[in-house]
C-alpha positions in Angstrom: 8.8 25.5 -7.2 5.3 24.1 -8.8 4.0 25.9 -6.0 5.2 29.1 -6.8 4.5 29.0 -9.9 0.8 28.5 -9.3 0.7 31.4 -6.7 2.3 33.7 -9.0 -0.1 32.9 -12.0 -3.0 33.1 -9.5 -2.0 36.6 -8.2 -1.5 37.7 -11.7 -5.1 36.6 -12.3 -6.1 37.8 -9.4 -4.6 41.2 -10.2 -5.7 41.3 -13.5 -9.4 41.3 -11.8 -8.5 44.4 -9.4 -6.6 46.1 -12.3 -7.8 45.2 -15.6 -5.3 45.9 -18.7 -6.8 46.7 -22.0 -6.4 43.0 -24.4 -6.1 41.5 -21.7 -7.0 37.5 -22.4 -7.0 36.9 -18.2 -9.6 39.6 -18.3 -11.7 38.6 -21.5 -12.2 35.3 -19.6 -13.2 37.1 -16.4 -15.6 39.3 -18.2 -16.7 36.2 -20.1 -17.6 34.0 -16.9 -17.7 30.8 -15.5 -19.6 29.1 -18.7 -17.1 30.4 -20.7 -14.2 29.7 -18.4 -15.4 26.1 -18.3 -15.8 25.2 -22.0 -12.2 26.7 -22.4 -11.3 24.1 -19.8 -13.2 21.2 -21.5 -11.8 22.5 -24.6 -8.1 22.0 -23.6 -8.1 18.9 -21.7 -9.8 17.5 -25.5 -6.4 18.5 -26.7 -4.1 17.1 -24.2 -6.1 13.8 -24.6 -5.0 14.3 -28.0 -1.5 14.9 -26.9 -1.2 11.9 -24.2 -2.8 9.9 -26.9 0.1 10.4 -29.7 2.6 11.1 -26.7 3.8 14.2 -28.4 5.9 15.7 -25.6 6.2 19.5 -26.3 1.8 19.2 -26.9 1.6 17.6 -23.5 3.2 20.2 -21.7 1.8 22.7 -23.9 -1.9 21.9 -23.3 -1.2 21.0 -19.4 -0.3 25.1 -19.1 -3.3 26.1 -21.2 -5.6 23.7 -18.7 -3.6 24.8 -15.3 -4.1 28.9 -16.7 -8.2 28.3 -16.9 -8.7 26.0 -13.8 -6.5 29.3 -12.5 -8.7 31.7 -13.9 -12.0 29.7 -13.0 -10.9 28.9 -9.0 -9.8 32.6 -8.7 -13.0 33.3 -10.7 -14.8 31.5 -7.7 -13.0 32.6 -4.9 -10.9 29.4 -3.9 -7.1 29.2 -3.8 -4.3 26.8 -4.9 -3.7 26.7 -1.1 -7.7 25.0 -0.7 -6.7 22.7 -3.0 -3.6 21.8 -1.8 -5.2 21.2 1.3 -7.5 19.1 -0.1 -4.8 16.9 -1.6 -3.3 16.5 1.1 -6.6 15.6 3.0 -6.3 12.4 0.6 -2.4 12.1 1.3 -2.5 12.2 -2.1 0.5 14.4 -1.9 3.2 14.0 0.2 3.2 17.7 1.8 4.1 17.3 5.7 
C-alpha cells in the first residue's frame, strides 16, 4: 500500500512536470529548483523534530507527508525513482522486500 502511495504521488509530480497546471505548488517547486526544493526539505524535517520531540501524533504524521511530498518532488526533480530507492533499501536488507 505505502508503495502505491509513493508511485502515485511521484507520477502526479512527475506529470505535473510534463503538464504544468496554473497554481500549481508541485510546479512552483519545480520551477523553483533543487536549492529551493532542499531547504523546503530541511525546513520540514525541523518541524517533525519538533513533533517527535513533544510526540504530538496528528504533527508527526502531518510533517512526515510534507517531508515524503519534497524528497518526492526533489528525487523526481533529479531523475531517480522510489523504485532506486527501494532497491537500495533492500541492498541493506534494511527492508524485508523478497
Amino acid at each position: 500500500m505505502v508503495e502505491n502511495i509513493l508511485q502515485g504521488l511521484y507520477q502526479l509530480v512527475e506529470d505535473r512536470r510534463k503538464n504544468p497546471v496554473v497554481a500549481s505548488y508541485t510546479n512552483y517547486l519545480q520551477d523553483k529548483g533543487d536549492d529551493y526544493i532542499a531547504r523546503k526539505i530541511g525546513e520540514e524535517t525541523i518541524e517533525l523534530i519538533l513533533a517527535l520531540k513533544d510526540k504530538e501524533k496528528a504533527a508527526i504524521i502531518h510533517e512526515t507527508a510534507d517531508i515524503l511530498y519534497h524528497l518526492t518532488v526533489a528525487i523526481e526533480n533529479v531523475g531517480i525513482t522510489w523504485d532506486e530507492i527501494a532497491n537500495e533499501l533492500r541492498s541493506r536488507r534494511i527492508v524485508g522486500f523478497h
